[in-house]
Structure formats: C-alpha cells, structure tokens
N, C-alpha and C positions, 0 to 999 in steps of 0.2 A: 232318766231324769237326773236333777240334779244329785248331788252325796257330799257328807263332811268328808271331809279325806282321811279322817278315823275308821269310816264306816267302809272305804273302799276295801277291793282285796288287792288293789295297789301298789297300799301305803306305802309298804317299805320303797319301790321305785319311784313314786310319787315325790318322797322325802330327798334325795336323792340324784335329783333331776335337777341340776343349776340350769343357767342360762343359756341359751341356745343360739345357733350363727344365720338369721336370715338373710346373709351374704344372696342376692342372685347374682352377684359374678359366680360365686365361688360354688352354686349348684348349678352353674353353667355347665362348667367344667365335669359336675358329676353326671348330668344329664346329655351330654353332648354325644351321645352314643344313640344309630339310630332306635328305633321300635316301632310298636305297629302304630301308636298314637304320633309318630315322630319320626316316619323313616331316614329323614335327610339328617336329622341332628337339628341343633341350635346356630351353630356357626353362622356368620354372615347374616341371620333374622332376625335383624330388626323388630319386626313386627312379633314375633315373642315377647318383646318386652315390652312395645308401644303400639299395642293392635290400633290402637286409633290410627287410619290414612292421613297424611298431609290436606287433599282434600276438607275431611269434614274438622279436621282441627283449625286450619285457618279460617273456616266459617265457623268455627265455635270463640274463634280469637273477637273475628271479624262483628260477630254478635254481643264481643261485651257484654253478656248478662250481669247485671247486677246482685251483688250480694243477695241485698234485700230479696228480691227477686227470686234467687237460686233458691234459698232460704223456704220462702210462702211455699215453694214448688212442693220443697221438701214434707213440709209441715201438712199437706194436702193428702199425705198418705195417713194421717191419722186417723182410725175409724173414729166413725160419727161426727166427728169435722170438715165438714165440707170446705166450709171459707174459713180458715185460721187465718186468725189476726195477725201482721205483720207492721210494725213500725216503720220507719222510712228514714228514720234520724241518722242511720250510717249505712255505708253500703251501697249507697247509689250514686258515687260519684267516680270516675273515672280513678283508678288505683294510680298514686304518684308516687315515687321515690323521694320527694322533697316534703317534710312535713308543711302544711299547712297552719293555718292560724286556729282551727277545728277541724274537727274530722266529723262531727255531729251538728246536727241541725235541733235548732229551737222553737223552731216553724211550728204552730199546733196543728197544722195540715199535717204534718209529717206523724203525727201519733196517732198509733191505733187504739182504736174501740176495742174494749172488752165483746168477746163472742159469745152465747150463753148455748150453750145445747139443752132440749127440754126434753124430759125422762120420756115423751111419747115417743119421739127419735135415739135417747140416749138410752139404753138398755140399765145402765149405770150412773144417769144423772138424775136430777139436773146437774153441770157441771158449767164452770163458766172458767173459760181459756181468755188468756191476756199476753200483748208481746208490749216491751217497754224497754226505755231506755233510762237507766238506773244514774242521772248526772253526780260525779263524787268532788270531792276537794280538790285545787288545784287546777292547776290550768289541761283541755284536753282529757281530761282523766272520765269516763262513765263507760258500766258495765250494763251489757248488751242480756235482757230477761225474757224468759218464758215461763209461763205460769199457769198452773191447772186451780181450780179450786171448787170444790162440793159446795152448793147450794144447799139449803135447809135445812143446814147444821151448822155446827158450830166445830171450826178447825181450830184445835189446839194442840197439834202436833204438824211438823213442820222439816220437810226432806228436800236438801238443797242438793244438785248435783254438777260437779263438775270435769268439761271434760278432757281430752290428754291435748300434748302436744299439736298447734298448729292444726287443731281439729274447731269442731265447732258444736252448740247445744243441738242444731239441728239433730246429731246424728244418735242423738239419745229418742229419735221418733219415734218405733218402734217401744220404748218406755212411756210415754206420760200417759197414755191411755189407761195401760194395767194397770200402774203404779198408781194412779189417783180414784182408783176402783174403792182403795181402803177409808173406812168413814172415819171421819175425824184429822183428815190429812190434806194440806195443800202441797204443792209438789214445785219447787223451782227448778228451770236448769239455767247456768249461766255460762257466758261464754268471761273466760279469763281477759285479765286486762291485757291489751295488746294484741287480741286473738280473737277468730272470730268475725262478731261484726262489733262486739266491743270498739272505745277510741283506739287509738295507737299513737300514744304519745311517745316521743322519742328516749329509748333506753339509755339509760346513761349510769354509771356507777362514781363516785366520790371517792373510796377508798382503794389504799394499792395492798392491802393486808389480806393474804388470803382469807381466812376465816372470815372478817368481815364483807370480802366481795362476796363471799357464798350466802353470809345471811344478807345480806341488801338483793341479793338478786329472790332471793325465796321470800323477802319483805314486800317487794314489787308485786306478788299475787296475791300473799295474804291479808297486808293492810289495805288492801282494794275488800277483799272479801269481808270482813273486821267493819270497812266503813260502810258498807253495804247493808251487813245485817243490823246496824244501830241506823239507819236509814228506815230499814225496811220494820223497826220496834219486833224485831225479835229476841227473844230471848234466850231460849235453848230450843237444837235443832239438832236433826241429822243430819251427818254429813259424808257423801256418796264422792267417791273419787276414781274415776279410771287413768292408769297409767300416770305421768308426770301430773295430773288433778289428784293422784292420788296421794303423791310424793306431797304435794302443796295441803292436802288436808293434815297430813301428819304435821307438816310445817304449823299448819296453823292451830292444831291441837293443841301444840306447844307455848307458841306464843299468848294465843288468847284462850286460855283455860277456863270451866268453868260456862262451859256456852253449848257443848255437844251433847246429847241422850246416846248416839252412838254413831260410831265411824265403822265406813266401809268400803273399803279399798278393794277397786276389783283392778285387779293383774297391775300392781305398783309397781313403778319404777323404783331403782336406788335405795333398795332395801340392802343387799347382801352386800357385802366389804370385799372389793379389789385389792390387792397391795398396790400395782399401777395406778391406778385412779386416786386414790388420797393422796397420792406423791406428784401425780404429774405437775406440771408447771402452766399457772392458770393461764388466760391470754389477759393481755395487756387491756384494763379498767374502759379503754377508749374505744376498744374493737367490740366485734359481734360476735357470732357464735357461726358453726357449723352443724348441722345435724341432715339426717337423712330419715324419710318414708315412704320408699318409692317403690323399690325393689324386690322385695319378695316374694314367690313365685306362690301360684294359688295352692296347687297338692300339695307343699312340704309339710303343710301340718298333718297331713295324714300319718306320715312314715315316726310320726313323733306320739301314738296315740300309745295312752298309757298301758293300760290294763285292758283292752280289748283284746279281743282274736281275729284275726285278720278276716273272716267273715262277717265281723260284729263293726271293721271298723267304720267307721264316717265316710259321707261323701267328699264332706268339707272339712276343711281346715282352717289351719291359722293363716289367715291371710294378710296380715300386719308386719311392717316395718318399722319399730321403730328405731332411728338413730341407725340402723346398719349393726344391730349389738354383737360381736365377738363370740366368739364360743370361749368358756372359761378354757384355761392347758389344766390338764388334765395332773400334768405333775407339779403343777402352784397346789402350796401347801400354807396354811395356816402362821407357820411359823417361820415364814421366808421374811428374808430383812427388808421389813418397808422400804426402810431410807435408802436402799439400793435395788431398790424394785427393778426388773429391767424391764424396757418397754413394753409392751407384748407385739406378736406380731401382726400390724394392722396392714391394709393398702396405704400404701405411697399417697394415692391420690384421698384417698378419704383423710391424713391425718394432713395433708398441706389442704384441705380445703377447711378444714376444721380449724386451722391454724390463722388460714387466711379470710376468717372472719364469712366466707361465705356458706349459707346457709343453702339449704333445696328450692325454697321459697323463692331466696333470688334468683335459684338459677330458669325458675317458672317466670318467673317475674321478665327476666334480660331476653329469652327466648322468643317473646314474642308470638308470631303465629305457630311456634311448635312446643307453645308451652302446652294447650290442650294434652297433645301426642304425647309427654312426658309425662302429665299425670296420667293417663289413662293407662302407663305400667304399674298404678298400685290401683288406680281403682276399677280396672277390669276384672283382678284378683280378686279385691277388696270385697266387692259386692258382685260375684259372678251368682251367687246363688239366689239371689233375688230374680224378682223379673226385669224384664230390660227394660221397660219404661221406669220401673221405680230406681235402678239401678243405673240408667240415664241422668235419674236429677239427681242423686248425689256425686255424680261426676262432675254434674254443673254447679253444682254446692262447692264440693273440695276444688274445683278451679276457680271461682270464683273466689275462696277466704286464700288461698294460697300465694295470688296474685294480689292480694291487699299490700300494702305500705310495711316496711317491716317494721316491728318493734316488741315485742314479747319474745320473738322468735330468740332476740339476742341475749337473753339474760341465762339461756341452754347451756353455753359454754363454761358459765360460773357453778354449775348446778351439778355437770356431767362431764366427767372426762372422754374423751374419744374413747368410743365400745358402747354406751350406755349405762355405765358404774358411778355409783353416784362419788362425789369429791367428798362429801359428808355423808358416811352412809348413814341410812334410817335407822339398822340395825344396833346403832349406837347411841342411839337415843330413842325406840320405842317404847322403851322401859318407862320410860317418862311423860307418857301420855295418857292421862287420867291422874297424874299424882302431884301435881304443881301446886305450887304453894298459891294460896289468893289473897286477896286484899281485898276491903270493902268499894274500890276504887276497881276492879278487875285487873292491877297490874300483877303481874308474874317475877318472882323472884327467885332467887337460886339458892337461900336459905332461909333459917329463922330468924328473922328481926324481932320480933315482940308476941308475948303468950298469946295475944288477940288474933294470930295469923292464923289460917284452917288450911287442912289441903283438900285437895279432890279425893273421892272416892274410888276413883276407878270408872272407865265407862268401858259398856261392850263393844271390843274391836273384832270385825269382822273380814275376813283374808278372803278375797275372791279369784279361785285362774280356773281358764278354761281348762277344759282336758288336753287339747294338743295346743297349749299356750307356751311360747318361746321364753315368757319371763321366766324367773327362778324364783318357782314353788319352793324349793330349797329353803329360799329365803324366806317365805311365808310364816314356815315349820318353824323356822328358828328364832323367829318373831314372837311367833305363837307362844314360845318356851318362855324367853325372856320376861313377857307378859305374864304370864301364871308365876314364872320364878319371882315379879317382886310385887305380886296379889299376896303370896306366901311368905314373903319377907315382911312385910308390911303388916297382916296379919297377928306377926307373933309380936307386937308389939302395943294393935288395938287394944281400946277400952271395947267395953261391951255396946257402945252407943256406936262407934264406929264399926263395929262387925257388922251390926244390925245394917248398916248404911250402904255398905260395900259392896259395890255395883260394876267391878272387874270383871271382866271374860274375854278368852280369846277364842277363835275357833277360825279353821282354814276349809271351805267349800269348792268344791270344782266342780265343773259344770260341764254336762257330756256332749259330746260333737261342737265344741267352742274352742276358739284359739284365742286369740289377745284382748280383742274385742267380744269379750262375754257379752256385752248386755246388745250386743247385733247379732253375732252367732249364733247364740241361743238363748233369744231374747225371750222366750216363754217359758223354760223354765230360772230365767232369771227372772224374768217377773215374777215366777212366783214364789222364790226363795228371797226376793226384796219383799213381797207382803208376809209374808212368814216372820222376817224381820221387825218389819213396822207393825206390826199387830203384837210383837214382843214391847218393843216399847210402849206403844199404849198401856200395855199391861200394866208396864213398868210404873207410869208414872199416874199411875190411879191412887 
C-alpha cells in the first residue's frame, strides 16, 4: 500500500534519487544483448518499439475515430456507468493543421445530458456524471469537462484535476468513480487549454524577454483555469495536478492565491534546478516547442524499484515518457557557474527537433497511416497491464488527442528546456505558495502596499511519485523542506490570531508498484490516499 516517504525504510535512497534517463534509444543499446525473453537482441526490430503491424495501423488511420468518440469508449470503463455522457462540441471533426474559425460546435445537439446513476445500481450513489464544454473569453478559447456529482446532499467541497502533457481527462478513468465515493464532494477533471478535446486556439507569444515568455506560456493554462472556476462560482477548491498539470497548479497557486483548501501534485514536472536549463537559450517567440512521450520501454521501471527485494519487486513499472528526460551527470554540482553551464549531453536528433519547433504530435500528425504504429511504442508499454480491450481504447484515445491540431503542445518549449528541467524552476518559488499577499479584489502582489492587505495562511501541499517513478523525488524532499522552512519563518513573527489560522503543511507520499502515472499504476491505493486526503479537508473546513 501506499506510505509517506518518512514512514519508508527507503528514505534515505528515496531522498536521493534525482531524475532518471527513459532514453529507449539509449536502453536499446543496454538491452541489445540476446536472453531467453530476447534471444536475437533488439537490432533491426522494429516491432520492439511499434508492435502495432502496418496492416492494423492504416486501418486504425483509415478509421479516423473521433476524439469524441475515442473518449465515450474510454469513459465506458467506468464502474456503474454504463452510457457516460459524452459531448460532441470538439473532437469530431477531421484533425487540420490549418486553424479554423472554431474548433467547437454551438449546436445544442451536440451537448450531452447529465447521466444520473441510482444507488439500486450504484453501490455508492445516487451520483449523477456530466461532460461539457466550458465556452471562455475570446475568440476559440473553451475547456473541455467531466464531472461526477453526489445526489442528496449537499457538495460543498470541490476537487478539480488536471492532467500532464498532451494527455487528456479521459485517462484519470480509473479515478472518478473512487474519488466521488467521499460525501460532500463533487469531482472535476479538465482537459488543459489547447489539449485534449479542449479548443486549440493558435499559440502565439508577444514578448522576446525571457522571463516574460516563461510566464505568458504558464499564463496560457492558468488564466483558462482562473476563468473557469469564476465561470464555474467556485470559490475554494482542491487542486490535483499530474506532471506538467502539476507544474500549472503550482503556477496557478501563485498567481491566483487565496482560492485553494489544498494542492497536490503527483509526480511534477520542473521542480528541481538544472544549471543548463535556466541558462539555455529560449526558442525564438514565433516557433513551437519540441517534446517527446513515446519511447520508453515497459520493465525499466522495475530495475528502478526503491526499497524492495528483488522477490518483492513489481511486475510493473514506469511506463511513461515524458519529454525524453536526461539523467542528471552525476558530477553537476550545485555550485557549478550557471552563466557558463555547458550543454549537457543530449542526442543530436532530440535537441535539433526541439529546436526546430517540431513536436511528437507532429510527427503523429505528418505520418499519416503510420502514425497509429508510432504511438502504439508508448502505449503498448503504457497500458500493457490492463486488459486488451480496455487497453485498446486508450490507444484509440491517445491517437485520437495526439493527432489533433497543434496548440498547447507549443507553449513546452517556453516552460522546459531540452531534458525536462524546467527554465524557472518550482523549487524557487514553492516557498511562495500559500503566502501571497491579497487584496479585497483577489489581485496578487509582491509586497506591502497598505495595513488593510492580508496574506494567505498557508495551504496543505501534498508531493505525490510512484515508487519506480522516473521524476526526481529529490526534488519533492526539497520542496517539502522549503515549505516547512518558511511555515517556521513565518511563524516567529505571527500574532496569536494568525497561529491559530495557520493551515501550512508539506508532506511527500509514494505509491508502491506505480511509476509516473500514479493515479493509472496504482490507481487503488491512490484513490485511497486522495480520500484520506479530502476527508482532511472536510475536516478542515468545518
């Protein structure tokens, strides 16, 4: 079952443990030796890496399934959901490279009905499930929802989830069922602007100043999410973030203070500090991004299991890629001279594709009928442990969003430098999340203007990685520190009214036989360390 990573007998290796290299070129090369699972080696097999045949992938080309579509398929595996509601407003229209004048329909045909499940078939309802499409400011701009909600009560607590990179809500399936189990709770997941079956309106940046292209590209997901929940008359929420959704929660922690009961990030991006990565040289305001989540081979998370014994360990592992991340060098030191950081060493081909603005997506996208075959090297991996029809439709899911229109996809390159290290790391501004200054107006300030100003109290932050999770836990621990270090600062300076109020906490959980994707991996004891969670806040806010 799950453990805090205190409780582990771990720790110390847990602590420890930076970032990891899911290179499969580069465990090509280590695996390329025969064995009994492999006597020929890798060399020259193809099909290693894209089991999907030519054959069934130009019939899955040939099938254009529709988002929408892939989507419902997915949503189908829900217990006690038989017909889950599905929208039609995006996603069903043939994927273009050329933006359109909308990318969403206004059709009222095209909106789904609320589905209600009744407690004689729900073990756990009545509940009643909803899919929408959330229309925001501006031209093209609305966020693509899923929604659980308890009948014959009364929800006044509220957990929004969103999810990483070039993924979609669908793949939080396995979540809405548990997670809306807890009374008093309605449960969102939303897919990111540009991502998904969300619009995709074309990314574009204004500014040539580094700093400011970093926050305008991390503004692009949180003032979508910001207009969303004043849309949606919420008030204070939880806020659930996997990987680059995680990154954007801390974003928006920051920006929009004053709105969260608690955050929690499982397995974040761009926590820990690169010396390359804050130095590199961004791409030019006008281009896209490059990133990668293709490659990673299904067992390497095993060989990565923390504190097991190799009879204890998992069948499964990390099966996630994202961006292609780097292994830290080992003799990169803390004190090495930024401003002369030298590159690190990447492939050739991954930092001129990064360079040259192309993305994985596109290269799904130009492929044509062998795009299928090219995703089916992450999501063979990805979802081998499932059964094969359920692990079928999220194949047809992740080719279906991947081959969408690009746009969200582009704003990665502002965000992250080639490796997956963020350009601004979190780490240098976690401290700052729960303590910003407010205004009766919710704007955020960066100091004292007048005695009438208050700050935040502190909210509880919660550090989520699997056990054989690639990201840097490292980074988690030192999060964690940060955050207790200015609970304690802060402290010696409270009135007694503000002690009383003081609602900081950090804490770091890892989740056993899970790799990147905690809440897929080992989605049962992460659901039930998320209601463990949300039955804290209710606590809380009695």
């Amino acid at each position: 079952m799950s453990v805090t990573a205190t409780d582990s007998g771990g720790d110390d290796k847990l602590r420890n443990r930076t970032q990891q290299s899911p290179l499969a070129s580069q465990r090509a090369k280590e695996s390329n030796t025969p064995s009994e699972t492999n006597p020929k080696g890798l060399n020259g097999r193809m099909s290693a890496y894209f089991p999907l045949g030519y054959k069934e992938g130009f019939s899955q080309w040939w099938a254009n399934v529709p988002a929408a579509t892939a989507e419902h398929a997915v949503m189908s595996y829900i217990p006690y959901l038989r017909k889950p509601p599905t929208h039609t407003q995006t996603g069903t229209e043939i994927p273009s490279e050329t933006p359109s004048t909308a990318s969403f329909s206004e059709n009222s045909a095209d909106k789904a009905l609320a589905v209600e499940t009744p407690s004689n078939s729900d073990p756990h309802g009545p509940r009643q499930w909803h899919s929408d499409l959330v229309k925001l400011s501006g031209k093209n701009r609305a966020l693509n929802e899923f929604s659980v909600e308890r009948l014959d009560e009364k929800s006044d607590q509220t957990l929004v989830m969103l999810h990483g990179y070039g993924a979609g809500l669908g793949f939080f399936y396995k979540n809405f069922e548990g997670l809306s189990r807890v009374q008093g709770w309605k449960v969102y997941a939303l897919d990111l602007l540009g991502m998904g079956r969300s619009s995709r309106p074309p990314f574009r940046l204004q500014s040539k100043d580094r700093q400011q292209c970093i926050t305008e590209a991390e503004d692009w997901f949180v003032d979508a999410l910001e207009e969303w929940r004043v849309k949606r008359k919420i008030h204070k929420f939880t806020l659930l973030g996997h990987s680059l959704g995680g990154y954007m929660a801390v974003a928006y922690a920051l920006k929009y203070p004053g709105h969260l009961n608690k955050l929690v990030l499982a397995s974040p991006v761009g926590i820990p500090e690169d010396p390359y990565a804050v130095n590199a040289e961004m791409p030019d305001p006008s281009e896209s991004t490059m990133a990668n989540e293709f490659t990673q081979d299904q067992d390497e998370g095993i060989k990565h299991t923390s504190n097991l014994k190799n009879s204890e360990r998992p069948e499964t592992g990390d099966n996630n890629n994202f961006l292609n991340a780097r292994k830290k060098r080992e003799e990169a030191v803390q004190e090495e001279d930024k401003k002369n950081a030298p590159r690190r060493s990447l492939p050739k081909w991954l930092t001129y594709l990064w360079d040259a603005n192309i993305s994985p997506f596109s290269l799904v996208r130009w492929s044509g009928p062998l795009g299928p075959r090219f995703v089916s090297g992450w999501t063979s991996r990805r979802f081998s442990h499932l059964e094969p029809e359920e692990a079928q439709a999220l194949h047809t899911y992740a080719y279906s969003l991947f081959r969408q229109r690009g746009s969200g996809e582009y704003a990665l390159a502002y965000i992250l430098a080639p490796g997956a290290f963020a350009r601004s790391p979190l780490i240098r501004r976690i401290a700052g999340v729960g303590r910003q200054y407010l205004q009766p107006d919710g704007v955020t300030t960066s100091s004292v203007e007048s005695a009438a100003q208050r700050r935040e109290n502190g909210i509880p932050v919660v550090f989520m990685y699997g056990e054989n999770d690639w990201m840097d836990i490292a980074g988690g621990f030192a999060a964690e520190q940060k955050l207790k270090e200015e609970k304690a600062k802060m402290l010696q300076t409270a009135s007694v009214e503000e002690k009383k109020q003081e609602s900081g906490s950090a804490k770091v959980i890892v989740i056993k036989k899970a790799g990147h994707h905690v809440y897929l991996d080992g989605w049962e004891e992460f659901n039930e360390v998320m209601r463990d969670e949300m039955i804290d806040v209710s606590k809380r806010c009695r």
